[in-house]
C-alpha positions in Angstrom: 38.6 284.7 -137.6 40.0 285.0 -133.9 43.7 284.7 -133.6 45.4 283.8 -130.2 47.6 286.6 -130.4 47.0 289.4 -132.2 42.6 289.2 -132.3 39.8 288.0 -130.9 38.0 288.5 -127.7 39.5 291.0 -125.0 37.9 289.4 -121.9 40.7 288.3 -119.7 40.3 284.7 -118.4 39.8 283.4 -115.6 42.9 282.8 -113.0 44.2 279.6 -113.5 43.3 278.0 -109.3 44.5 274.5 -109.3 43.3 271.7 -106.1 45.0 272.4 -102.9 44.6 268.4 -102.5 46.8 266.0 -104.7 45.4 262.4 -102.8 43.1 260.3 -103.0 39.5 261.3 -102.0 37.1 258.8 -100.6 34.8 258.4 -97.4 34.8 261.9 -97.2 38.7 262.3 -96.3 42.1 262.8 -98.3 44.0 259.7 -98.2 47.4 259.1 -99.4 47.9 256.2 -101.5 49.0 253.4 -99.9 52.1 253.0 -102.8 53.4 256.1 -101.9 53.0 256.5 -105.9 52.9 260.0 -107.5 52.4 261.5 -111.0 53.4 264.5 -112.2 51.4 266.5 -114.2 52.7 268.2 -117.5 50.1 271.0 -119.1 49.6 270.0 -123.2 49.6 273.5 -124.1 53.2 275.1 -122.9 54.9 271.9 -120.9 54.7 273.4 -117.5 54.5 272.0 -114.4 51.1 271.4 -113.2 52.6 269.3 -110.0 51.8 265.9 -108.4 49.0 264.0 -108.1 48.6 260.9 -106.8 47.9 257.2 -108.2 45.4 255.1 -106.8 46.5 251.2 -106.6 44.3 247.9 -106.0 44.5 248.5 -102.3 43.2 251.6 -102.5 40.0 251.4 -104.6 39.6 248.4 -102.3 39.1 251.2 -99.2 37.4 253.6 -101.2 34.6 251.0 -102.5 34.8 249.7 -99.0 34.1 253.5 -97.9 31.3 253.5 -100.7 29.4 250.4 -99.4 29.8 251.7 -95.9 27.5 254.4 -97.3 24.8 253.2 -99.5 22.2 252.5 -96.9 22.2 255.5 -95.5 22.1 257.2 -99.5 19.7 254.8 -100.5 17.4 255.3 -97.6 18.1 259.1 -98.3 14.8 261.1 -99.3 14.8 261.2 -103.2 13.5 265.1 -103.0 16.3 265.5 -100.2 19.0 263.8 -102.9 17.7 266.5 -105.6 17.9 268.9 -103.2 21.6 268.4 -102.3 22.0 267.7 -106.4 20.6 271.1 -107.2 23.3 273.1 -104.6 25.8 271.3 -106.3 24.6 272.4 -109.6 24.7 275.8 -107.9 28.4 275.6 -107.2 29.3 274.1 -110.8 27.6 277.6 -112.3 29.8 280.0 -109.6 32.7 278.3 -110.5 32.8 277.6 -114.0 35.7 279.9 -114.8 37.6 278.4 -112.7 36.9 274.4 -113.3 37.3 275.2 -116.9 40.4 276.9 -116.5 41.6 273.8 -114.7 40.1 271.8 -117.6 42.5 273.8 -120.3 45.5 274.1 -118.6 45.3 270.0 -118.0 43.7 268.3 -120.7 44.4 271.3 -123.6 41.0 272.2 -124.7 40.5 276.1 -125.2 39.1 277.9 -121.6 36.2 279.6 -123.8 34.4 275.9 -124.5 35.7 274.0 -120.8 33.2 277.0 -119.3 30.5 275.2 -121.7 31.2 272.2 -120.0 30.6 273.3 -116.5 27.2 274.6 -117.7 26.5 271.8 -119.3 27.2 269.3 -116.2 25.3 271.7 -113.8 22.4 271.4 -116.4 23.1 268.0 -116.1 22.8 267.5 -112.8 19.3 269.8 -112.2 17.7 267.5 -114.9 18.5 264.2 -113.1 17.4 266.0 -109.7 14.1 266.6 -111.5 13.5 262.9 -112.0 14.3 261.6 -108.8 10.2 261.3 -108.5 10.2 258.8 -112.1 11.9 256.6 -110.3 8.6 254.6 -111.1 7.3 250.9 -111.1 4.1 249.2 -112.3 1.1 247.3 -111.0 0.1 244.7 -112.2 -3.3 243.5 -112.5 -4.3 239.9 -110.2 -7.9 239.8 -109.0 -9.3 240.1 -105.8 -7.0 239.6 -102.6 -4.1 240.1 -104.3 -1.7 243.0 -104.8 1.2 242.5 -107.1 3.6 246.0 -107.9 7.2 246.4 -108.7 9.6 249.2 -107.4 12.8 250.4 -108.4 15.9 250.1 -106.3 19.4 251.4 -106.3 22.2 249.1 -107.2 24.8 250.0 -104.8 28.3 251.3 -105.7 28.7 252.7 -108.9 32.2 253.1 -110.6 32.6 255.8 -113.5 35.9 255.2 -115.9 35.9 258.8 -117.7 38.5 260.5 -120.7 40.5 263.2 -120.9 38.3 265.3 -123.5 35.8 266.4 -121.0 37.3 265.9 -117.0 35.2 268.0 -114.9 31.7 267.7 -117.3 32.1 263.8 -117.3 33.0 263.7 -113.6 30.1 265.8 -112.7 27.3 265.2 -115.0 27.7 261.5 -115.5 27.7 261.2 -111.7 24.2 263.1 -111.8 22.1 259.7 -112.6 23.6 257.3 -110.4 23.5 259.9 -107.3 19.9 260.7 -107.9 19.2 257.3 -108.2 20.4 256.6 -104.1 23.6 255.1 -105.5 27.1 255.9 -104.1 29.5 256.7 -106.9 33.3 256.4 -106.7 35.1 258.3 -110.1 38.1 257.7 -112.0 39.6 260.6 -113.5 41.6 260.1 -116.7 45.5 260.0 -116.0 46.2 263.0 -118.2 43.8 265.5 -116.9 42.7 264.3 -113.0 42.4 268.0 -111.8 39.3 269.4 -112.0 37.9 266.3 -110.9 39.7 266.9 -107.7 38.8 270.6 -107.4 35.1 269.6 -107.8 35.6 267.4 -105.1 37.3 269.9 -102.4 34.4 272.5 -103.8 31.4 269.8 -102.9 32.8 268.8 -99.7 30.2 268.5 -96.9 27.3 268.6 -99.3 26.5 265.0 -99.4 27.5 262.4 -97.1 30.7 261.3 -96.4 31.2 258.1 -99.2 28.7 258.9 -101.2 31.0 260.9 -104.0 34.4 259.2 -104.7 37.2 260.3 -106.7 40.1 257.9 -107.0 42.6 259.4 -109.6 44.9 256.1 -110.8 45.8 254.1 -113.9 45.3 250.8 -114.8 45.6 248.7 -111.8 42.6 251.2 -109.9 40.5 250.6 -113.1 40.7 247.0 -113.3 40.2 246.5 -109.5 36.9 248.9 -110.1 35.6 247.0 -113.4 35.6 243.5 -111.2 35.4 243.8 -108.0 32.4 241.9 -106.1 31.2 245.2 -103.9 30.7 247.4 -107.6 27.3 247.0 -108.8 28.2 248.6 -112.1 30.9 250.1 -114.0 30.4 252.5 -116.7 33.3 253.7 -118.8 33.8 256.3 -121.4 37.1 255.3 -123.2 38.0 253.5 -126.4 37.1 250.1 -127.6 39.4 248.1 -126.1 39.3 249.4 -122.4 35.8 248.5 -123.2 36.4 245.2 -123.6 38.6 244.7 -121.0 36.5 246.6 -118.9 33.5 244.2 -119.8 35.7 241.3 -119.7 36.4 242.2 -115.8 33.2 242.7 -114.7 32.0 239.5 -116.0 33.7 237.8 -112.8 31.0 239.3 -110.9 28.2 239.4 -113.4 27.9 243.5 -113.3 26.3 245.4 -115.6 27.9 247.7 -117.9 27.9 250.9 -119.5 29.8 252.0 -122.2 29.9 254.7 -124.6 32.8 253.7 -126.9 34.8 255.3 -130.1 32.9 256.4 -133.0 34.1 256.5 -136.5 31.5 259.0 -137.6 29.9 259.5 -141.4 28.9 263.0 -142.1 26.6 262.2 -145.3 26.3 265.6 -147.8 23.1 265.3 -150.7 23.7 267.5 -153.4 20.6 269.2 -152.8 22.4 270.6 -149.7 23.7 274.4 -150.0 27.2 274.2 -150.1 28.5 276.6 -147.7 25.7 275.2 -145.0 27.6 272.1 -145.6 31.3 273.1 -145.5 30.0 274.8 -142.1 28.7 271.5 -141.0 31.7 269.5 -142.0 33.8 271.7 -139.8 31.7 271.8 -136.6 31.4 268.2 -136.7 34.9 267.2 -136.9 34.9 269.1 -133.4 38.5 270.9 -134.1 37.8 273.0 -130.9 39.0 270.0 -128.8 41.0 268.6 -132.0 38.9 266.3 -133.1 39.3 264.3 -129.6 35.5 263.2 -129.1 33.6 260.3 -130.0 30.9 262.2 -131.8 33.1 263.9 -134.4 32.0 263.4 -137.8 35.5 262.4 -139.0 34.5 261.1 -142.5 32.5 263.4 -145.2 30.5 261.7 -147.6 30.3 264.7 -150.5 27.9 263.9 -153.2 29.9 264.2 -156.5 27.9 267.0 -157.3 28.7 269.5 -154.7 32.3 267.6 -153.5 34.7 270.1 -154.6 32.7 273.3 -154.3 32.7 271.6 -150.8 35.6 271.0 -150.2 37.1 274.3 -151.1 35.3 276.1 -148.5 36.4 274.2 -145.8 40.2 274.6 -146.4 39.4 277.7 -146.4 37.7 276.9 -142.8 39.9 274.6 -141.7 43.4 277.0 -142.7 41.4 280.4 -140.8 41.5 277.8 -137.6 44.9 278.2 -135.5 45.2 276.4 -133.0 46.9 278.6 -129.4 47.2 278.1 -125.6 44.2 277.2 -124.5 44.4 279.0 -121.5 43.7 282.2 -123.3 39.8 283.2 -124.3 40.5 284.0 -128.1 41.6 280.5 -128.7 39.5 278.6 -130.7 41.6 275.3 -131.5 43.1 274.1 -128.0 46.1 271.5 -127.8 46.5 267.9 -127.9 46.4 265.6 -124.7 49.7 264.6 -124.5 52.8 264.0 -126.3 51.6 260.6 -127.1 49.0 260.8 -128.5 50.1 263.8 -130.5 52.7 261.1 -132.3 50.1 258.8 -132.7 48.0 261.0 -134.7 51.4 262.1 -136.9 51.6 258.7 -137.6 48.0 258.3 -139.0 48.6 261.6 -141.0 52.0 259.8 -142.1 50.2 256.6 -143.0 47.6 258.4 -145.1 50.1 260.4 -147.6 51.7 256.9 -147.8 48.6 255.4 -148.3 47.8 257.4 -151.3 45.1 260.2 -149.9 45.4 263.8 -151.0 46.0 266.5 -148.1 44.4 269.3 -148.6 45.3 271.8 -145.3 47.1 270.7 -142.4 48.9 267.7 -141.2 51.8 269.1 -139.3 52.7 271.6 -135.7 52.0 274.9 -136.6 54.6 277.2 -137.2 53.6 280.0 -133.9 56.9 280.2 -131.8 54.3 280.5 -128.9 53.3 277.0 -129.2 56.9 275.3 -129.3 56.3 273.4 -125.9 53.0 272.3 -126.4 51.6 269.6 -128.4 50.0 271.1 -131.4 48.7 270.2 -134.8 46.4 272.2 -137.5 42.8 271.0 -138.5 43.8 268.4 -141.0 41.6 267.3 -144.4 42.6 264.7 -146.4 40.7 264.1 -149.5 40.9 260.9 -152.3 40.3 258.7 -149.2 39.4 255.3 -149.9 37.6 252.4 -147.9 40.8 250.3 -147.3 42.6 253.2 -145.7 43.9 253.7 -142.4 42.3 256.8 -142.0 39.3 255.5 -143.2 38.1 253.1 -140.8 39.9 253.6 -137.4 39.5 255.9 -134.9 42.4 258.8 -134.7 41.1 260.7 -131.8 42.8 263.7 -133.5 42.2 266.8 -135.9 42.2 264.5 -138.7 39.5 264.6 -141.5 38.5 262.1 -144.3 36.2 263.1 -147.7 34.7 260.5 -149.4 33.5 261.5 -153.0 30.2 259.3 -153.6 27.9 259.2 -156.4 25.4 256.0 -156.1 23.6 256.2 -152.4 23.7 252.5 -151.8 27.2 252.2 -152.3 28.0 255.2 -149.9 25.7 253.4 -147.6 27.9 250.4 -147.7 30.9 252.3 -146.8 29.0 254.6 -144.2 27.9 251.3 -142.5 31.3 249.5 -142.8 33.3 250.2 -140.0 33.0 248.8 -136.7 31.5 251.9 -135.0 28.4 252.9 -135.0 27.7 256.0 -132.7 26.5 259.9 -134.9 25.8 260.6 -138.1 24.9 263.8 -139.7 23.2 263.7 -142.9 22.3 267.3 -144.9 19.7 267.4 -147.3 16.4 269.1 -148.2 14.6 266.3 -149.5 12.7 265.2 -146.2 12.3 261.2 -147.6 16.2 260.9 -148.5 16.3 262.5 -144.5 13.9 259.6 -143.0 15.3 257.1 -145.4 19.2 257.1 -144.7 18.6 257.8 -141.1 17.0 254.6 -140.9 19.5 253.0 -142.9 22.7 254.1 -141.0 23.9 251.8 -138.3 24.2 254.6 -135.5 22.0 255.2 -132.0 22.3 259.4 -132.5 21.4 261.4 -136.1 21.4 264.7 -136.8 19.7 266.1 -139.9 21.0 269.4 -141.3 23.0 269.5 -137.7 25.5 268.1 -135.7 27.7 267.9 -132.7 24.4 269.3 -130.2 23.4 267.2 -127.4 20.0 267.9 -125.9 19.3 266.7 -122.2 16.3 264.3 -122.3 17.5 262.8 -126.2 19.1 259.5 -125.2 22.7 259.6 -126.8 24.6 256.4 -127.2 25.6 253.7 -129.7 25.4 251.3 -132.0 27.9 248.5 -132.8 31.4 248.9 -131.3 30.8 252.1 -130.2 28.9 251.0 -126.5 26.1 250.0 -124.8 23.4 251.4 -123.2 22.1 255.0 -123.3 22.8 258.9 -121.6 21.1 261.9 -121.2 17.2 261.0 -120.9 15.2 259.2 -118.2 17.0 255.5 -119.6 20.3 256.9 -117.8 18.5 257.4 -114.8 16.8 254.0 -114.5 19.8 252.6 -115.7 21.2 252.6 -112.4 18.0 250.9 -110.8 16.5 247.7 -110.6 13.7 246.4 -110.3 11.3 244.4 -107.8 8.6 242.7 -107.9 6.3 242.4 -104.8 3.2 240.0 -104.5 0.3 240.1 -102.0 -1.8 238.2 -101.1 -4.1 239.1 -98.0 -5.7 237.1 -95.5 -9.2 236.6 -95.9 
């Protein structure tokens, strides 16, 4: 396998350019925040210094939603061929520099520069496929007898806020904005606290393209959330975050009756049949669990259901996996594990790893920093496996947002089923097996909105993607994003005679 420093891939990456602007960026102008209130920035891979940025408070989402209003009518009233035309240019720009956002991406949020390049493709693809539907934007008519016309038409809502995480900054900033800007809405983003700069540097790189207010970007904490979850002027809020800012976030924008979206946590079943080749499966265990990015996405298929049958056969090959894995800077191209966020929630996942030895599961590879002197100021740990895990475990049925992975032993299919279906999330699930009826039958009996079948991890543009459960509301991806952020009319005629 690769090693960060003594294998892999020569190409050099890309130089590391980070935003010339540090403020606040709405009504198409830098603004300073009215506080006077700065963060610095720390890189999760070595500690350095990636400088200031600033921190939105109330009063200043008040002006940049104030500068989004001030330009919906003029969006809204905006061609919706001309809105996919400026949407395609911007894809254009995502594709030039997609070394250079994802570069951004790794030195900020951790994840290696080799996969953040994926995710400027991916939110360019993003936002061609939305500019392509601008013309489904469709309504009905409905059927009333002579002298009378009776249609419906689709609207934009207004100003949309977009809460986004720190796993994928400048893909989440750019691709979920896709929808709602195709749709003639004005969109103001918050960037996650840990990672805000590639959102910024997608900002000064669109500049000019659309109209001033239409794209937003209002890096912040709490305060700048809240005030963009409730206040009256937001038509809708969508967040991708954790369970409880969803609630909050829901909670909020009940003051004003606002829709949501929300694609939550996931505490994700993997489900093995012992049909299933084995080393197919091992393979499948270890892409799910996502240890590129450490296991810090929703998706990951964090708990392995191994039929009895083929559990430790399993379960040898991936430690051996899992232990070929190491983890480097993810600012260099051979990396193929990147670092975590912070260096709080690096101690937050060391604790689950702590509660789960205490707790009685068996660790098979992992669970601590690795031992690479190169890595000593960044926040690190190896792809973790525990195995023995039972139900009323810790690592069992919450969400650890880390490297962390749990293998379930199972023998009778109801039973598994129980436990697959037990927690409170309900978002993927990847089931392997050759048997096409035990495919259709637990895919209909899991409690998730996305299934793979001897897959996992892909998302395909036009598949709507959400959850079940805890784990959100609404879907992304398909033509339901896109009229998500409509609503509809109903006109009736009735002519003179």
């Amino acid at each position: 396998m690769p090693g960060t420093h003594a294998q892999g891939p020569t190409v050099p990456a890309p130089a590391l350019r980070l935003p010339d602007h540090r403020d606040l960026y709405f009504g198409g102008a830098w603004c300073t925040p009215v506080s006077g209130r700065y963060a610095t920035l720390t890189s999760p891979g070595d500690g350095a210094n990636l400088g200031l940025v600033a921190e939105a408070g109330a009063a200043d989402a008040e002006a940049a939603i104030a500068a989004a209003r001030a330009a919906f009518p003029g969006w809204r009233a905006t061609p919706p061929l001309e809105r996919a035309r400026l949407l395609r240019r911007i894809a254009e720009i995502l594709r030039a520099h997609a070394g250079e956002l994802a570069m951004i991406d790794a030195a900020d949020c951790g994840n290696p520069v080799r996969e953040m390049m994926s995710d400027a493709m991916i939110a360019a693809a993003g936002m061609d496929f939305f500019a392509g539907l601008v013309t489904e934007m469709k309504g009905a008519s409905i059927p009333m007898g002579p002298g009378v016309v009776n249609f419906s038409v689709r609207e934009p809502l207004g100003v949309v806020a977009k809460i986004i995480p720190f796993n994928h900054p400048l893909m989440f900033c750019a691709m979920r904005s896709a929808a709602p800007l195709a749709a003639g809405n004005t969109v103001i983003v918050k960037p996650p606290e840990q990672s805000p700069l590639s959102a910024l540097r997608f900002a000064e790189l669109i500049e000019g393209i659309l109209p001033p207010g239409v794209f937003n970007v209002l890096p912040g904490g709490r305060e700048a959330g809240a005030m963009l979850a409730g206040h009256r002027d937001v038509a809708k809020v969508a967040l991708i975050g954790s369970v409880p800012t969803g609630r909050a976030v829901m909670r909020a924008a009940a003051e004003t009756v606002k829709p949501v979206m929300l694609e939550l946590g996931g505490k994700n079943a993997l489900i093995a049949f012992p049909d299933m080749d084995v080393d197919k499966v091992a393979a499948g265990v270890v892409a799910g669990m996502n240890f590129t990015w450490n296991g810090q996405s929703c998706g990951s298929t964090s708990r392995a259901f191994l039929h009895a049958d083929i559990h430790d056969a399993v379960l040898e090959r991936v430690k051996a996996r899992c232990e070929a894995l190491r983890p480097g800077l993810p600012t260099e191209m051979a990396t193929e594990v990147g670092a975590i966020v912070s260096a709080a929630q690096h101690a937050r996942i060391m604790a689950y790893i702590e509660a789960a030895m205490a707790e009685g599961a068996r660790l098979v590879c992992g669970g601590k920093p690795p031992s690479d002197p190169h890595l000593a100021k960044g926040n690190y740990i190896e792809p973790t496996v525990f195995a023995d895990v039972t139900p009323g475990m810790r690592i069992a049925a919450e969400e650890i947002f880390g490297p962390v992975l749990s293998v379930f032993r199972w023998s009778d299919e109801a039973e598994m089923l129980a436990q697959v279906n037990a927690v409170e999330y309900g978002l993927t699930c990847s089931i392997w097996t050759r048997d096409l009826a035990a495919a259709h039958r637990t895919a209909a009996a899991v409690e998730v909105g996305y299934v793979w079948v001897n897959s996992t991890s892909r998302h395909f543009l036009g598949a709507p993607f959400g959850g079940y459960k805890q784990s959100g509301i609404g879907r992304e991806e398909g033509i339901e994003e896109l009229l998500a952020y409509t609503q509809e009319k109903n006109i009736h005629i009735t002519f003179e005679p």
